[in-house]
C-alpha positions as a Markdown table, in Angstrom:
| # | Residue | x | y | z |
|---|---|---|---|---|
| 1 | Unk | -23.9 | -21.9 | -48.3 |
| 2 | Unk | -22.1 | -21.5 | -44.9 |
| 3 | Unk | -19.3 | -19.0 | -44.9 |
| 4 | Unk | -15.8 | -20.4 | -44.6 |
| 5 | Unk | -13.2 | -18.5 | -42.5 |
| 6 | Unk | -9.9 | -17.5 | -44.0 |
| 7 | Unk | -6.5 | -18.7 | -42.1 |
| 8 | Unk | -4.8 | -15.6 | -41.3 |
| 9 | Unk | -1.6 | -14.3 | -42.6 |
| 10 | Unk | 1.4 | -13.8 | -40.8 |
| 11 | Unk | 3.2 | -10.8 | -41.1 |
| 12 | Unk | 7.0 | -11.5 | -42.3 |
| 13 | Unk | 8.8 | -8.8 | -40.0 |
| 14 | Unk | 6.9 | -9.9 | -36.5 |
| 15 | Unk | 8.8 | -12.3 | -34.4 |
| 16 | Unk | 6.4 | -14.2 | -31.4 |
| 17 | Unk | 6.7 | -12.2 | -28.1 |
| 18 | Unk | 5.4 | -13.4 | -24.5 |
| 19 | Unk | 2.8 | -10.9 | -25.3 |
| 20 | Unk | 4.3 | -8.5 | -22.2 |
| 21 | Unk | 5.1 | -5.1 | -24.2 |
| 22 | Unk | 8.6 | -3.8 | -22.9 |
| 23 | Unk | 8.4 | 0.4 | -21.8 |
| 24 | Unk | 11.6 | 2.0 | -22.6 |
| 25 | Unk | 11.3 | 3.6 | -18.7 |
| 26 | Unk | 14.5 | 4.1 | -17.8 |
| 27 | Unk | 15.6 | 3.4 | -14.2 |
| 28 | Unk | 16.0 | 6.0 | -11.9 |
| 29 | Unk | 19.4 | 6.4 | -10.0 |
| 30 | Unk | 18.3 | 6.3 | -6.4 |
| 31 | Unk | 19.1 | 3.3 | -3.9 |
| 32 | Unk | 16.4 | 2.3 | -1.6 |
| 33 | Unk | 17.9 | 2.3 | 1.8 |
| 34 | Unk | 17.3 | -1.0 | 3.7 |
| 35 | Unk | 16.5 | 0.6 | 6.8 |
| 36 | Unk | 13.2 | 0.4 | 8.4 |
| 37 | Unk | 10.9 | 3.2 | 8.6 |
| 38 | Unk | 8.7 | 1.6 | 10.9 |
| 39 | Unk | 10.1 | 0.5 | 14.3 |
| 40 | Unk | 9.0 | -3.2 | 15.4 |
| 41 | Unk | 7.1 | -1.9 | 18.7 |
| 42 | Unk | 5.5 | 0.9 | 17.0 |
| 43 | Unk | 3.8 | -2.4 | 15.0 |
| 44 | Unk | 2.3 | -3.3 | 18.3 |
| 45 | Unk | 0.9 | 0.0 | 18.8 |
| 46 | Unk | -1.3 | 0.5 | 15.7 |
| 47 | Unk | -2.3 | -3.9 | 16.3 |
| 48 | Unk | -3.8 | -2.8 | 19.7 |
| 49 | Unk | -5.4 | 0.0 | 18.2 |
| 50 | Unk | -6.6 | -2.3 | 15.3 |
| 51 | Unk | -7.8 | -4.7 | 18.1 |
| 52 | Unk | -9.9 | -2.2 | 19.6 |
| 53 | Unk | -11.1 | -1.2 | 16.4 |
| 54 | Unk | -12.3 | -4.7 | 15.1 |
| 55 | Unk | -14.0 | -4.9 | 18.7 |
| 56 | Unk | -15.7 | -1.4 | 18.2 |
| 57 | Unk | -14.4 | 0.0 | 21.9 |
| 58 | Unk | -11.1 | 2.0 | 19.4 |
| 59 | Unk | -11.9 | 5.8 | 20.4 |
| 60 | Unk | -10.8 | 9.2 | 18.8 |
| 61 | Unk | -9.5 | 12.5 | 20.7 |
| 62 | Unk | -11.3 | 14.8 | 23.0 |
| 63 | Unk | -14.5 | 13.8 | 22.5 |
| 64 | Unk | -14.1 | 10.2 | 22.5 |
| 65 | Unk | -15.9 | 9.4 | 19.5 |
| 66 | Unk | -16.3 | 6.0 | 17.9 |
| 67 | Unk | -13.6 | 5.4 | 15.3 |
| 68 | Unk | -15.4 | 4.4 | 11.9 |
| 69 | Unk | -13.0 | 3.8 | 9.2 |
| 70 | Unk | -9.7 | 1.2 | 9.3 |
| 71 | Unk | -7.5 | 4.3 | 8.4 |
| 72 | Unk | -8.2 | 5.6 | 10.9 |
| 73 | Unk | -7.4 | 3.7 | 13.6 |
| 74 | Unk | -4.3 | 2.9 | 11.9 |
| 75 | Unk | -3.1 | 6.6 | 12.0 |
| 76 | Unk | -4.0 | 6.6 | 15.9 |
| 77 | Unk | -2.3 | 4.0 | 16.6 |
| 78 | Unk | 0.7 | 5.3 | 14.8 |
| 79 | Unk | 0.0 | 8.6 | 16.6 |
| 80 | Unk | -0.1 | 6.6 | 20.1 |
| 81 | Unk | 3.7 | 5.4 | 19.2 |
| 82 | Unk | 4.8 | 8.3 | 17.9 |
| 83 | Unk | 3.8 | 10.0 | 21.7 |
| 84 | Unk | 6.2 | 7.2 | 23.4 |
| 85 | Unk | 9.0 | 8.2 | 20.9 |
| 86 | Unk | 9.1 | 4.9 | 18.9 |
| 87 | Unk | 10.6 | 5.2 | 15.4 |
| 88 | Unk | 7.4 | 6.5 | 13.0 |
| 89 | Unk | 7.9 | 8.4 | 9.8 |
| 90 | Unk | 6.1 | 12.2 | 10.6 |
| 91 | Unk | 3.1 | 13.2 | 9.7 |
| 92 | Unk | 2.9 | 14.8 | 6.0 |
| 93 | Unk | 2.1 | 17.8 | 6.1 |
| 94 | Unk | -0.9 | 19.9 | 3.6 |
């Protein structure tokens, strides 16, 4: 004989939820600013850089070595801006 499933049984207490469970976080008290932290010609910067990169002729420092990784072309290029005085956040320092 083939085993017959049981319906289940609803719990009477549980009300039908959109199945998203709700943190009680609460929400901290800082604004964020709307002010850009990244000017729009400092943008172009780290593109040309990218553009070199993606093209394999994007070189690093001194020694003019091949730059291998995506990050880091992006912080040259944001390096490059931050030489001509454009509006770039600082470094972070360790």
């Amino acid at each position: 004989m083939a085993a017959r499933k049981r319906p289940r049984k609803k719990s009477p207490g549980r009300k039908a939820t959109s199945g998203r469970k709700k943190t009680g976080r609460k929400k901290t008290g800082r604004k964020k600013s709307g002010r850009r932290k990244y000017s729009r010609s400092s943008r172009s910067d780290v593109g040309k850089e990218m553009h070199e990169y993606k093209r394999g002729k994007a070189r690093s420092g001194r020694s003019r070595k091949k730059v291998k990784s995506r990050k880091q072309a992006i912080a040259i290029g944001l390096s490059k801006a931050r030489a001509k005085g454009k509006k770039v956040p600082r470094k972070k320092s360790r």
